[in-house]
C-alpha positions as MATLAB code, in Angstrom:
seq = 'XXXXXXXXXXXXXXXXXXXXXXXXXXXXXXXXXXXXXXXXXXXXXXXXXXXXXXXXXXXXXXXXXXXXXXXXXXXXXXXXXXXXXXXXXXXXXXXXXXXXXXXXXXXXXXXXXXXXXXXXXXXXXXXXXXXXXXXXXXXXXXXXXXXXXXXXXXXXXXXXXXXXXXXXXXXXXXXXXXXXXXXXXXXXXXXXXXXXXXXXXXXXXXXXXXXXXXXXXXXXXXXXXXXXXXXXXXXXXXXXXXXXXXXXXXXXXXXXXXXXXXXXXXXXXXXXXXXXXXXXXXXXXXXXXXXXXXXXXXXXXXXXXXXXXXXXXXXXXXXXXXXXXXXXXXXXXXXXXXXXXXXXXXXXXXXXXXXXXXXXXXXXXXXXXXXXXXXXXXXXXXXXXXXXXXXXXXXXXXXXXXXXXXXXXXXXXXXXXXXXXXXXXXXXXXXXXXXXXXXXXXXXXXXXXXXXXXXXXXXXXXXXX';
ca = [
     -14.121  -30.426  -33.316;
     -15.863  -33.306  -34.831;
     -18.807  -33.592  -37.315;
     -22.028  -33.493  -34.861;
     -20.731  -30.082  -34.375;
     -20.423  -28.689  -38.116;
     -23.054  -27.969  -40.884;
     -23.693  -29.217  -44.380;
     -23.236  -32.955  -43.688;
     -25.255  -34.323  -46.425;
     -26.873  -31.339  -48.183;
     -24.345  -30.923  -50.849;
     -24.210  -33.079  -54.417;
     -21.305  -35.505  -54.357;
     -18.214  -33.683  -55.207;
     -14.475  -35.423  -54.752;
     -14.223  -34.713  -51.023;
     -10.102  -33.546  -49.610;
      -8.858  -33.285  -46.096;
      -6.062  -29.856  -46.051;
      -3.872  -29.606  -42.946;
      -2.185  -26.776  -42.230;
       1.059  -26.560  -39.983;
      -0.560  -24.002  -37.273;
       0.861  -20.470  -38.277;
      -0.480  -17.656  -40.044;
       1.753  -18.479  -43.101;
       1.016  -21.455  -43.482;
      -2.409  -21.647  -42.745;
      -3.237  -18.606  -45.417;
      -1.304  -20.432  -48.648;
      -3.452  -23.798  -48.219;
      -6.384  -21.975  -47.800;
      -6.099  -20.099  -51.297;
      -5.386  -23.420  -52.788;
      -8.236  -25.015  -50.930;
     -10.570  -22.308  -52.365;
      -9.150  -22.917  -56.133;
      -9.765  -26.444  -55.419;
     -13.445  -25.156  -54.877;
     -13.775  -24.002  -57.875;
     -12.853  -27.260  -59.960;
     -16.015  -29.128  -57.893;
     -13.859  -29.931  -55.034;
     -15.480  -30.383  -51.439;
     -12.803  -29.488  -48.808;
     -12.660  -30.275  -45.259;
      -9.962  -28.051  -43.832;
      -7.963  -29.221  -40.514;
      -6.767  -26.809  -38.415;
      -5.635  -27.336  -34.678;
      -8.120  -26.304  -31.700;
      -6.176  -23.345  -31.203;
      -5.330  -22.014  -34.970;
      -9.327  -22.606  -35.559;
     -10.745  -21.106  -32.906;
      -8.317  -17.637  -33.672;
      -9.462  -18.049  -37.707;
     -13.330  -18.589  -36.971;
     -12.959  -15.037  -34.783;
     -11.136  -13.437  -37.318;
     -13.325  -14.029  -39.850;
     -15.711  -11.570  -41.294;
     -19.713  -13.148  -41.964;
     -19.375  -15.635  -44.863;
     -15.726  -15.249  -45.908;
     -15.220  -18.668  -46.885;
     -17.265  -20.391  -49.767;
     -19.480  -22.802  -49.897;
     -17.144  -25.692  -50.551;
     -14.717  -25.183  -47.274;
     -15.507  -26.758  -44.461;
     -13.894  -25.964  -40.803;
     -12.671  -28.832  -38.341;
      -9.984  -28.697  -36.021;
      -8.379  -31.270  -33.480;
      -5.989  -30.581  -30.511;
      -2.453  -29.936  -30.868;
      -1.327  -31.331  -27.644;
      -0.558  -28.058  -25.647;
      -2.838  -27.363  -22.804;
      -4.908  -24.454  -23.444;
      -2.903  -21.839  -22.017;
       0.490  -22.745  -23.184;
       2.339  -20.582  -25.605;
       1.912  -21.584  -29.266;
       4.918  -19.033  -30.166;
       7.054  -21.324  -28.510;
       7.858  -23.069  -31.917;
       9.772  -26.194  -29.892;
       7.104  -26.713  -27.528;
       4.399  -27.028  -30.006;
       6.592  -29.437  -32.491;
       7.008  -31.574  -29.641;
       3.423  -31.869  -28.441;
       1.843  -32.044  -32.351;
       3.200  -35.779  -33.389;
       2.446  -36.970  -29.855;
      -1.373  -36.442  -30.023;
      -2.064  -35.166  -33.729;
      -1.854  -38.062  -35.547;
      -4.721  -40.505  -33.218;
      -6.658  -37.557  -33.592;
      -6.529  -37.211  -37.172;
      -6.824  -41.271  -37.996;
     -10.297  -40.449  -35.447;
     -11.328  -37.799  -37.694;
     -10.612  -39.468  -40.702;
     -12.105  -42.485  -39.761;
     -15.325  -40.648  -38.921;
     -15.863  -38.595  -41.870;
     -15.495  -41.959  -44.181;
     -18.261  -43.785  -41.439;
     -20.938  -40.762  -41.330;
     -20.342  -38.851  -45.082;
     -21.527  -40.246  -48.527;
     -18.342  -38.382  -49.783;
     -15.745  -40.515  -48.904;
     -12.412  -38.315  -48.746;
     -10.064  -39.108  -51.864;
      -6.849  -37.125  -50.952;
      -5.517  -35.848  -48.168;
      -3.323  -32.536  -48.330;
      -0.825  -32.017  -45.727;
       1.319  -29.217  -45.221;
       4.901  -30.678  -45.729;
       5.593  -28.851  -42.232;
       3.196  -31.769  -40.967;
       4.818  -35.068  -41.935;
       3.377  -37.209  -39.905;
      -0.541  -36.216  -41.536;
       0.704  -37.873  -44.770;
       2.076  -40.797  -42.424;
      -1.668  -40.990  -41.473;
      -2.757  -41.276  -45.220;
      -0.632  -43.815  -46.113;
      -1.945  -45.895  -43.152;
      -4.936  -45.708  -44.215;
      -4.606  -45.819  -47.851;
      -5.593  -42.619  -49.163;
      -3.924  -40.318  -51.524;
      -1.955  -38.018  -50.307;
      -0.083  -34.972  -51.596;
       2.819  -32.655  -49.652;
       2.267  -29.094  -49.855;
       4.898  -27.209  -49.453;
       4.209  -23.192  -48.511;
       7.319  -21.426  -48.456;
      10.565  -20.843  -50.710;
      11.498  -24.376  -52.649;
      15.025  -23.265  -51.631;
      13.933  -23.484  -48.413;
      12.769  -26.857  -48.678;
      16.599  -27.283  -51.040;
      17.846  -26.364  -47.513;
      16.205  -29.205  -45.729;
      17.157  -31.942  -48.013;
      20.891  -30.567  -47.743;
      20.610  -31.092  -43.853;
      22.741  -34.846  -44.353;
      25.504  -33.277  -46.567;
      26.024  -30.170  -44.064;
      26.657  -32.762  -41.424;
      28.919  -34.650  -43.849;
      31.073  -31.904  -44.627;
      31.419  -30.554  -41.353;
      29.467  -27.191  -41.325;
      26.628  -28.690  -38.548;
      26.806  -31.087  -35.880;
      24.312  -33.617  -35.086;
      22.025  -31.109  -33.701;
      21.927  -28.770  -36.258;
      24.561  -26.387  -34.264;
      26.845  -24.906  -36.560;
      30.929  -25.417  -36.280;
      31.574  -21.565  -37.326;
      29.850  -18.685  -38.825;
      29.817  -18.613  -42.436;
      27.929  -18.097  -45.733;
      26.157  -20.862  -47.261;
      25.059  -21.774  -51.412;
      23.645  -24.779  -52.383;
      23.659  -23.208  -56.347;
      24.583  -20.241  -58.232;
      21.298  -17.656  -58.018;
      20.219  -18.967  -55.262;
      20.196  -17.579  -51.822;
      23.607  -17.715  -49.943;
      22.296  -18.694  -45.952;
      24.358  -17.597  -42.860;
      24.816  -20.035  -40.668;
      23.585  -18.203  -37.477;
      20.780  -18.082  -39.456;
      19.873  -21.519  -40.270;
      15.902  -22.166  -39.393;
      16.164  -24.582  -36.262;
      18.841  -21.917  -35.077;
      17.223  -18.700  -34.939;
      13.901  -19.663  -34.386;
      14.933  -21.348  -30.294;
      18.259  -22.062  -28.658;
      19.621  -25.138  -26.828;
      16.798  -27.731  -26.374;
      13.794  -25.887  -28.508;
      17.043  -26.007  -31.396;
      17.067  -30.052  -31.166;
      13.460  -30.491  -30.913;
      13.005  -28.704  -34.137;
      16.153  -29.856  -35.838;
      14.531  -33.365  -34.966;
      11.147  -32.304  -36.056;
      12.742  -30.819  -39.298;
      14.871  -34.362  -40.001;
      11.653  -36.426  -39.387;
       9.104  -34.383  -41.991;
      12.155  -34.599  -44.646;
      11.780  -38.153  -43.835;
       7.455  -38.456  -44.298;
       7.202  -36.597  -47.092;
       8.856  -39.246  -49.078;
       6.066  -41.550  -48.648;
       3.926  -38.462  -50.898;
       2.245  -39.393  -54.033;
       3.169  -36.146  -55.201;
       4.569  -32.882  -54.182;
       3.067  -29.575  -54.924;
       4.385  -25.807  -53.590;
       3.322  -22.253  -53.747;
       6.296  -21.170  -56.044;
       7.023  -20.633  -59.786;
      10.175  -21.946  -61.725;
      10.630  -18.621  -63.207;
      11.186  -17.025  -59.793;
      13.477  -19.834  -58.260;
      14.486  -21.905  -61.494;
      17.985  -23.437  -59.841;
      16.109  -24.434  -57.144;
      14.119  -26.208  -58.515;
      16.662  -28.014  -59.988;
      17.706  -29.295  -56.601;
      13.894  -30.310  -55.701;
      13.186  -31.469  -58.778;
      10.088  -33.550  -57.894;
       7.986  -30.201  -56.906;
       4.930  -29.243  -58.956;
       5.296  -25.731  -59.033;
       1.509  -24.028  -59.072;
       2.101  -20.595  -57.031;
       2.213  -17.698  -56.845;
      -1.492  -19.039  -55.823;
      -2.694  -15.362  -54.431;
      -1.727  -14.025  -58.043;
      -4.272  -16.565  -59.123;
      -6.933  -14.561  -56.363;
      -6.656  -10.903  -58.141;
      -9.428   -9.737  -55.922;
      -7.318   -9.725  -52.873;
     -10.005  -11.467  -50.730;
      -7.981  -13.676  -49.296;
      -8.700  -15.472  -46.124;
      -7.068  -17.395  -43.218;
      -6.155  -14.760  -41.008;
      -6.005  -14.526  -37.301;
      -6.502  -10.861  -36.255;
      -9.429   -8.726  -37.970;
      -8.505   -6.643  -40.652;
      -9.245   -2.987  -40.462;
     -10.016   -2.208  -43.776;
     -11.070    1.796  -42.826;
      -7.377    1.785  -43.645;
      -8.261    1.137  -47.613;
      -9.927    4.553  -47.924;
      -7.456    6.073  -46.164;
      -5.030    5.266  -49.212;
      -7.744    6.309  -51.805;
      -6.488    9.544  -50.712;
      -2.646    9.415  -50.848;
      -0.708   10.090  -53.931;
       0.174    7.385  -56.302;
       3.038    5.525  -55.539;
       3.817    7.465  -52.220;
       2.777    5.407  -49.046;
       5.753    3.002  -47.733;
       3.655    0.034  -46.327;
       5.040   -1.056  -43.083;
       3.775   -4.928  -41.963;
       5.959   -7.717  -40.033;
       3.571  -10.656  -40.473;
       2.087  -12.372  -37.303;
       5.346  -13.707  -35.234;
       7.896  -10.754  -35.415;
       8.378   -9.339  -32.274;
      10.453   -6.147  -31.629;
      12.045   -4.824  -28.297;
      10.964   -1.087  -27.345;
      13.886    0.410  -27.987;
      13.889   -0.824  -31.697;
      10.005    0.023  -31.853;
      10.562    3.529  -31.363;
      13.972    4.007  -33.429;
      11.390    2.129  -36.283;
       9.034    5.084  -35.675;
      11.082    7.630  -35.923;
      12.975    6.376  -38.987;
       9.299    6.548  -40.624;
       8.757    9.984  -39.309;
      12.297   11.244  -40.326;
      11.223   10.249  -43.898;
       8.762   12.707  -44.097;
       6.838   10.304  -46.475;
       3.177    8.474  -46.089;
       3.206    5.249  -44.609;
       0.541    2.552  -42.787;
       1.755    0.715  -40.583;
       0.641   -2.400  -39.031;
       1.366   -2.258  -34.799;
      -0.208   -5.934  -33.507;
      -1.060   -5.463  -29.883;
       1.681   -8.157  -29.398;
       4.363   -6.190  -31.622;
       6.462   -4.993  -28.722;
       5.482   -4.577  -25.012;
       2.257   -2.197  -24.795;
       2.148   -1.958  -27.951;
       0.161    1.476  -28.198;
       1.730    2.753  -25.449;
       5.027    2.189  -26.972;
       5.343    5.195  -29.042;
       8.212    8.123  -28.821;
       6.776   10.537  -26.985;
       4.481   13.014  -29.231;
       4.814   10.549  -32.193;
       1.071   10.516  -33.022;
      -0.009   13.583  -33.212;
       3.486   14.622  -35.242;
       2.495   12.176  -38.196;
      -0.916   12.306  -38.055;
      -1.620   13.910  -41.506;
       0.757   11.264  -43.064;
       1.018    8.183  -40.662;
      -1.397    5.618  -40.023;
      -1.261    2.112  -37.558;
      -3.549   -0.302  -37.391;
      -3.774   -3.608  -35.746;
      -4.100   -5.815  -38.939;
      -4.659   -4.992  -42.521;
      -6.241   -6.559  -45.555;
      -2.624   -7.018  -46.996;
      -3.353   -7.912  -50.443;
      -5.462   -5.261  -51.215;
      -3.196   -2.607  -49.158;
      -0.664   -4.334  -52.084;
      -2.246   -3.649  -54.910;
      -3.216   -0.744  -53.898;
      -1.952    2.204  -56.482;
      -0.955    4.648  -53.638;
       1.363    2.052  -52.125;
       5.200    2.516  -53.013;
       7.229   -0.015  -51.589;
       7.004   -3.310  -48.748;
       8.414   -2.598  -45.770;
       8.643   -6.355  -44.856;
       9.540   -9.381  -42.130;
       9.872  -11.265  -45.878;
       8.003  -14.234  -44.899;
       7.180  -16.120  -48.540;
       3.526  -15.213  -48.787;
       3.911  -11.387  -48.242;
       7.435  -12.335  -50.208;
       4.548  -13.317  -53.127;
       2.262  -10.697  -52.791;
       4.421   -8.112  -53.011;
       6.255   -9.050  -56.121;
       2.856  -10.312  -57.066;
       1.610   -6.539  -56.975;
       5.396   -5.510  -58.595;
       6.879   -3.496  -55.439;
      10.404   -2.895  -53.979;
      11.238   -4.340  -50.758;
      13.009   -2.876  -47.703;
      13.471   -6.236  -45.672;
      13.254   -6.616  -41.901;
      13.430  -10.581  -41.461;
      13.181  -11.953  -38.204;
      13.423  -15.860  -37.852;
      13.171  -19.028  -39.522;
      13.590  -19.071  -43.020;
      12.613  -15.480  -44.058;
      16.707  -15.150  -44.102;
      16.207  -17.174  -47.358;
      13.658  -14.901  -49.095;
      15.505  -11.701  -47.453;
      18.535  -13.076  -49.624;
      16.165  -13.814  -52.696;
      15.150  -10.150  -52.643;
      17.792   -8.933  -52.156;
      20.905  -10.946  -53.753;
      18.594  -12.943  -56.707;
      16.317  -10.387  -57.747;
      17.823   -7.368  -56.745;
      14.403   -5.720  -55.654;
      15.321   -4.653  -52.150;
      17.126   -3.850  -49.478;
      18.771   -5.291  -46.651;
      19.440   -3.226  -43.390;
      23.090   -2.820  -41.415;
      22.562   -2.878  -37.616;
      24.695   -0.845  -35.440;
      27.363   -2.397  -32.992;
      24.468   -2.733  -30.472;
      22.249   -4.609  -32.861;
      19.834   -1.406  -33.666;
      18.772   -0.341  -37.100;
      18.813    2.826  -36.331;
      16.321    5.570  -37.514;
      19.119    7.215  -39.932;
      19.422    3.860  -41.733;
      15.321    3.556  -42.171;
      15.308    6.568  -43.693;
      18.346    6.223  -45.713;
      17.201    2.998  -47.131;
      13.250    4.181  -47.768;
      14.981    7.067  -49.558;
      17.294    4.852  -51.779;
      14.750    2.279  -52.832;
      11.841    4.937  -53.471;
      14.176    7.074  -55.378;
      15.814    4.033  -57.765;
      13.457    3.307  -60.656;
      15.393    0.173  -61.225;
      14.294   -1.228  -58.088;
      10.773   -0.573  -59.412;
      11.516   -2.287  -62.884;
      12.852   -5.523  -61.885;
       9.756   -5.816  -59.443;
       7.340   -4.931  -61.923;
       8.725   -8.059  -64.291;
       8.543  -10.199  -61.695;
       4.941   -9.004  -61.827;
       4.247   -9.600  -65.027;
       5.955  -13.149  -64.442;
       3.725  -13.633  -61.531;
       0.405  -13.228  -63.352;
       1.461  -15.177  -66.841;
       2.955  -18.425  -64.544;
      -1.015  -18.735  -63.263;
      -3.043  -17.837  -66.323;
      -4.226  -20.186  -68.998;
      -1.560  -22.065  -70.249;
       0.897  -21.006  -67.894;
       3.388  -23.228  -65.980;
       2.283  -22.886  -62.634;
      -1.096  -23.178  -64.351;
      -0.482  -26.290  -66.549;
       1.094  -27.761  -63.292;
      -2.061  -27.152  -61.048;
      -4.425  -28.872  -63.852;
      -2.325  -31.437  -63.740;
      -2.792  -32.299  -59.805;
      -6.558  -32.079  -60.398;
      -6.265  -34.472  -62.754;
      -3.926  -36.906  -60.255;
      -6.795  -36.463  -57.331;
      -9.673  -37.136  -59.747;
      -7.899  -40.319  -61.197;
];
């Protein structure tokens, strides 16, 4: 989408004008938003980049005027035909540097030619290497964002020492199972687990193993590095990335939960629904926008919940399992209707800090990772690819504010270990106590004078140089 086709061309003062680019997934897309719209707020004019695809799902997810006045929407292709399957991870990192990049120079190019706000910075999602590439080209600033875990990214830049001492091959394939630590308190990785491992298999494993190799690579060329983390949560990771400007949590800088980004609607009927549960009662069951579960797991899941006897909303996306809302044990609905209730999509951050919610029933990706301990809950953890592994060890090993789940010997977590594990997290007040610190961390790191605070004045400053 180029610029005949948006509005507010030339109607606007001149403000310092920034290109964002998100890599095309819900959690990625949603943290560079927030900062976009904090950008806003400092006199920034953002133009924000998303692919054909991602843009067309975000402009009919959003509600009438969600974003403000400073945000613009673009998008280019990403180099799948239209009805090709974005969840295929390797497909889509093998189409996106083919065609991406020409379109992006095009765009670039055209906003400089037709705007009196030249841009002055381009932000790029570190996921999307070859956008600060672009930048360099064509001598703009540029800073890497980086949206998930900085031990994550720790991970990454440990790829060439893995292959030195023999734990991966060339292709990112693993020599044996075993656990891996880059530091003391920080998470120890199995190696079936390793990103490029469990999100494909053979040739979608190289592609992104490749992909992964070549955006550890562009970033480099980065004026400066920013991500949506705080020292105090991750400090010895840090060490081992230690040119990231830390300035998350950035939705504990957005305290009135309206964040935006998403790609289903939100039913928010479900918000007065929990204005009348007890305090501190309803487990809050949502696994992001990628999990997908087999039926048989679906329906153990449901009747874990129901065997709890306990409140709970649960988010069921149509795509969740196969027929999604026909999916349910037999009877299920009408047994927990005074106590259950699904819903396609949810406005997550104010479900979070919601005071009737008890504890995150979670896929652990790192924004919901941030919300919840942003909103100081326990965590029953339910990861299922890439590098929510990471966080699911953060939660669980580092801060000790969750817990992990034991599979049976045919891979089920069955409905007696959902309910055993609601009831021991619930019932453990210490569980509650380290996540409300981390809270109280959360919300002093991005107020006045805070680190992640102090860190995100400090990239204003760099742009407006």
């Amino acid at each position: 989408m180029f610029l005949g086709t948006s509005r507010k061309l030339k109607t606007e003062m001149s403000r310092p004008h920034i290109l964002a680019l998100p890599f095309p997934a819900q959690g990625h897309v949603i943290p560079l938003m927030e900062l976009s719209l904090c950008l806003t707020k400092h006199g920034f004019r953002v133009t924000f980049v998303n692919t054909d695809h991602t843009h067309n799902r975000l402009i009919n997810a959003l509600p009438e005027n969600s974003i403000g006045d400073g945000i613009r929407l673009l998008s280019i292709p990403d180099g799948l035909e239209p009805g090709e399957d974005r969840n295929d991870i390797g497909k889509l990192c093998a189409a996106m540097p083919k065609v991406m990049p020409g379109k992006l120079e095009e765009l670039i190019e055209e906003i400089n030619r037709v705007e009196e706000d030249k841009l002055v910075c381009v932000i790029a999602d570190a996921n999307i290497g070859f956008a600060l590439e672009v930048a360099e080209k064509m001598k703009i600033k540029k800073a890497a964002f980086w949206p998930a875990a900085v031990a994550t990214l720790a991970f990454f830049y440990n790829i060439p020492k893995m292959i030195d001492d023999g734990i991966i091959d060339s292709n990112g394939t693993p020599f044996k199972k075993q656990m891996i630590q880059f530091a003391p308190n920080t998470p120890e990785i199995d190696s079936t687990n390793f990103i490029w491992t469990n999100i494909g298999g053979g040739l979608a494993q190289k592609i992104l193993f490749d992909y992964t190799n070549k955006n550890r690579e562009a970033v480099k060329v980065a004026d400066t590095f920013i991500g949506n983390s705080t020292y105090d949560f991750e400090p010895e990771a840090f060490n081992l990335v230690p040119n990231m400007l830390p300035i998350g949590p950035l939705l504990a800088s957005n305290r009135q939960g309206n964040s935006t980004g998403h790609f289903w609607q939100e039913d928010s009927a479900c918000l007065e629904w929990l204005d009348q549960q007890q305090p501190n009662s309803v487990i809050y069951v949502a696994f992001g926008s990628f999990t997908v579960i087999d039926k048989i797991q679906f329906q153990e899941l449901a009747l874990g919940l129901e065997l709890t006897n306990k409140p709970f909303l649960w988010v069921v996306r149509p795509d969740i399992t196969d027929g999604a809302n026909e999916a349910f044990p037999d009877g299920f609905e009408e047994r927990v209707a005074n106590r259950g209730k699904m819903v396609g999509w949810a406005p997550q951050q104010k479900v979070l800090s919601h005071p009737s919610i008890a504890c995150f029933f979670s896929h652990c990706g790192w924004n919901s990772t941030m919300e919840g301990l942003s909103n100081g809950l326990p965590f029953l953890c339910w990861p299922y690819f890439a590098d929510q592994f990471i966080d699911e060890s953060y939660i669980c090993d580092v801060w000790k504010v969750g817990l992990r789940f034991k599979r049976d010997e045919s891979g089920i977590i069955t409905r007696e270990e959902i309910k055993s594990k609601i009831d021991q997290v619930v019932g453990d007040e210490k569980f509650k106590g380290r996540a409300l610190a981390l809270k109280e961390t959360a919300i002093e790191t991005v107020k006045e004078g805070g680190q992640s605070n102090k860190c995100f004045n400090k990239f204003i400053e760099w742009i407006k140089a």
